[in-house]
Every structure is written in C-alpha cells, then in structure tokens.
N, C-alpha and C positions, 0 to 999 in steps of 0.2 A: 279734827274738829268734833266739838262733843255732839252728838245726835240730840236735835231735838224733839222732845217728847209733847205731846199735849192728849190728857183724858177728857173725855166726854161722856157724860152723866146725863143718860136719858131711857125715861120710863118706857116713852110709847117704843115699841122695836120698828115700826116702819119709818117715822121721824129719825131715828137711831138710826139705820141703815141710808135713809138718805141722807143725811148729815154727814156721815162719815162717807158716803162715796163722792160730796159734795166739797170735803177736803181733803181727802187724796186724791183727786184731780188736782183741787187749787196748790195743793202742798206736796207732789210724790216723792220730798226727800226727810218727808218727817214724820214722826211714827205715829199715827194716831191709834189709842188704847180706849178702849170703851168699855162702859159699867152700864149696867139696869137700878141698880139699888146703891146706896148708902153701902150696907156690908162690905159691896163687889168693890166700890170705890175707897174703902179704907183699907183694903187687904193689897191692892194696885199702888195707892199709896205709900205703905211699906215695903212694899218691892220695888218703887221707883222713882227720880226726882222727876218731875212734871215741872218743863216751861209755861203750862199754860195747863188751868182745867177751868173745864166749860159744863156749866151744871144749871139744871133747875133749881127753884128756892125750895119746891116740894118735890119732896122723895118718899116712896112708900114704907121704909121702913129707920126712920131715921131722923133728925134735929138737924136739916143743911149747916144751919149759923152755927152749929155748936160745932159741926163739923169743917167748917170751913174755916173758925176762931184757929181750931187745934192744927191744920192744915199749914196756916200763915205762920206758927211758932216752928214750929217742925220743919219746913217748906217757904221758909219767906223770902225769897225768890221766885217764887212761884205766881204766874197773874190768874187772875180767874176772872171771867167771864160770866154775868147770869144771864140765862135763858129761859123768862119765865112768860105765863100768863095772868099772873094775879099782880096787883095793886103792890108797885115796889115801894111806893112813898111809907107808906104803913112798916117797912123794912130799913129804912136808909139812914137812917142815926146810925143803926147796928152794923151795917156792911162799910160805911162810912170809917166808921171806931176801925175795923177788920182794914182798912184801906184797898176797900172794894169801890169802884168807880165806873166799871162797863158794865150797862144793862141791855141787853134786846128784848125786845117782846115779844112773844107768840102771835100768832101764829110767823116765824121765825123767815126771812128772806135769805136764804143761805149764801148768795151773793156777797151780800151784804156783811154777813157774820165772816162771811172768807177774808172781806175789805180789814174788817175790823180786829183778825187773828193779824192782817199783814203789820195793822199797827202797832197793836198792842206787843205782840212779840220782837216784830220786824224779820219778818221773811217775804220771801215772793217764792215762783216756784222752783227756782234753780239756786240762792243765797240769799243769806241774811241783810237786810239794810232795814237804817233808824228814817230814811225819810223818802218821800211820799212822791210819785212821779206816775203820769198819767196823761193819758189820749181824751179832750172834751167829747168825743162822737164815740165813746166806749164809755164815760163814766159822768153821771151829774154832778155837777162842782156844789150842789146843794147836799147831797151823800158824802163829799169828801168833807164838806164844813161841817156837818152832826158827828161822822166818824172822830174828828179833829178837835171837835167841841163835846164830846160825850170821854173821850180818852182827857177831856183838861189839857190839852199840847198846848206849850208857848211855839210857835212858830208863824213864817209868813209865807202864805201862799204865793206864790209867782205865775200869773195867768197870762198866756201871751198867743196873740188871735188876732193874725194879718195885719203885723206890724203893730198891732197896737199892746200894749202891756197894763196889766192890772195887780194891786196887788191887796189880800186879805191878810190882817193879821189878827191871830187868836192868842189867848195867855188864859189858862185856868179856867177853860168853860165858857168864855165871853168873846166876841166877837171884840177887837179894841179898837180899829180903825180900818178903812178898805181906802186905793186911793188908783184912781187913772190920770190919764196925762191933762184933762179938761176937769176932775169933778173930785170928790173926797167924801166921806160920810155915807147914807145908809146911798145916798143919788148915785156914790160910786160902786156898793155892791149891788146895788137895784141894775147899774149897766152889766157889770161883769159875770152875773147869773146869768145873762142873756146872749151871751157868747156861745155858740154851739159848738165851733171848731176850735180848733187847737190845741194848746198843753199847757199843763199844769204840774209846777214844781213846788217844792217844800224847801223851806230855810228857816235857819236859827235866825233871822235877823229878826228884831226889835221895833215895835212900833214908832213909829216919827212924833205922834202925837195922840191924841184919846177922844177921835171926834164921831164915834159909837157908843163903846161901851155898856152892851146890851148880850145878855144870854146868847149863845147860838141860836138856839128858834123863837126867840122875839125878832134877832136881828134878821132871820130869812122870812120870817111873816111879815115885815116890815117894809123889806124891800120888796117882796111880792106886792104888797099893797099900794106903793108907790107906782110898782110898774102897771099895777092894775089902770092905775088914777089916771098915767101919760096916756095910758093904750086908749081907754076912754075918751081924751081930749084930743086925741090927733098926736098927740106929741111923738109919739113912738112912730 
C-alpha cells in the first residue's frame, strides 16, 4: 500500500507543533512532513508526492498562489487544504481557477481539521475509506453537514436515532433535500439536528426531490431558526 504523505505549512511553531501532534494521533499510519516557510515547502516538494498539503495563504517568504498554481501542475493529485486567518473571499476566483475548495479559519479547531483530512483524503486511523460513518453523542451532525458542504460532496446522509430514520442529502455545496418518516424540507432537517443519539452514515444515493436547495449554512441557520420558532411556541 503506498504511504500516505500529507505537508503542513505553518509559520507560528507552537500552532505547528500542535497541529501535527494533533494528526498523528488522529492519523498514526500517515506520515506527516512539516514546513515554516515557502522555501522549506518547495524543497519537501521535490522530494515527495504529498496526498494532502495544508498551508496558510500567507507565508513569510514567498507568493502561496503562485506556489500552490505550480504545485497542482507538477502534483495534481495532490488536495490542499487552506488554513488561514485573513479574508479568503478577496482570494477565491484564484484558488477556485487552482481547483482549491477546503478553507478553515483561524484561529484553527484541530478536531475539526482532523474531520476534515478524514474527508478530504479519506482515511481514519487504522485505513483508508471514501465515506463517512459516525456516533451523534461524539460528533454534531451540524460539523458533519459544513465538513460535507465545504468538500462540495454529492451524497446522502443516513441518520438513525431509536427507530426512527432521517435522511440529508447534499450535491456541490447545497443542501438539496432532508426527509423523515412524518416531515421533508428545511421541518425535516430542523427535527434531525435535534437528534442527540445515534448514528450517522454516508451514501452515494441521490436525492428523491429538491424541496431545500439552500447553501449548507443558510440551510443550518434556517433550520436553527425554525427550531428556535417551535421552542418559543410550545411546539418543541
């Protein structure tokens, strides 16, 4: 099996250090390589293919995008990850053109960015796999739908919580339908956020119908908002 590699490109050394002891815990079968600068990371680079690198947009000595442009010709196989704290909108025509897609912000939830290597690459910590499987009393189904809807994944959640079953379906960033045994639309992912227990799977299957079709975090403010409304009126 080829080892998989992933770099990580970060300035401050204490975020660096916890960062990387942050994934090899989450990851002990994968090699993580680490840079301070631009130079370090273009010499790492030419020494190796990289599954995955994870980078700031700002580097002290160095053009990211012009680096990361030349990265994708040379390496395009390779996914990247940004990890920044400035204003990525002002950036995203050009990471876009790069067919860059995963942003996290600073200050950084390393949980979270662990969630988001499991995606993006597809590993966990003993093998590789392309889909998503999870305990609700270990993980918010709110973090699995942004992970799900920030990676663009077409697939359908499968939510199932004492007998009863839910299911979310996302395609390219949007939420496209959610639907329970009683309800459908934003009423059906307003109940299935609210599920504490149980499990939560991932499938290629295809939506039934298109009775959302709302961004990933319009469709979770959305349905917070609703639930807010019931709790208000008794309904809840």
């Amino acid at each position: 099996m080829t080892e998989i590699k992933i770099l990580l490109v970060e300035e401050d050394r204490a975020l660096l250090a916890l960062t990387f002891d942050c994934l090899t815990q989450n990851f002990p079968h994968v090699r993580i390589v680490t840079a301070r600068t631009y130079s370090e990371a273009e010499i790492l680079c030419n020494q190796f293919q990289f599954h995955l690198f994870i980078t700031d947009l700002i580097v002290p000595d160095g053009n990211m995008l012009d680096f990361l442009t030349d990265l994708k010709t040379v390496q395009p196989g390779c996914h990247i990850v940004i990890t920044t704290g400035v204003d990525i909108t002002q950036f995203r025509d050009q990471l876009n053109a790069i067919g860059i897609t995963f942003y996290v912000s600073k200050p950084v939830l390393l949980q979270t960015l662990a969630d988001l290597i499991r995606h993006v690459v597809g590993v966990d910590e003993n093998t590789a796999t392309d889909s998503f499987q999870g305990v609700l009393n270990q993980l918010d189904l709110r973090d699995i739908i942004q992970l799900k809807g920030m990676g663009r994944a077409h697939c359908a959640l499968i939510v199932e919580n004492r007998g009863l079953t839910g299911h979310v379906y996302l395609r390219e960033g949007l939420v496209v339908h959610a639907e329970t045994a009683n309800s459908s639309g934003i009423q059906a992912l307003q109940h299935i956020l609210e599920w504490q227990t149980g499990s939560v799977n991932e499938t290629a299957a295809i939506a039934p119908c298109e009775s959302i079709m709302l961004g990933w975090q319009t469709a979770l403010l959305e349905a917070t908002r609703v639930m807010d409304e019931e709790h208000e009126q008794g309904v809840i």
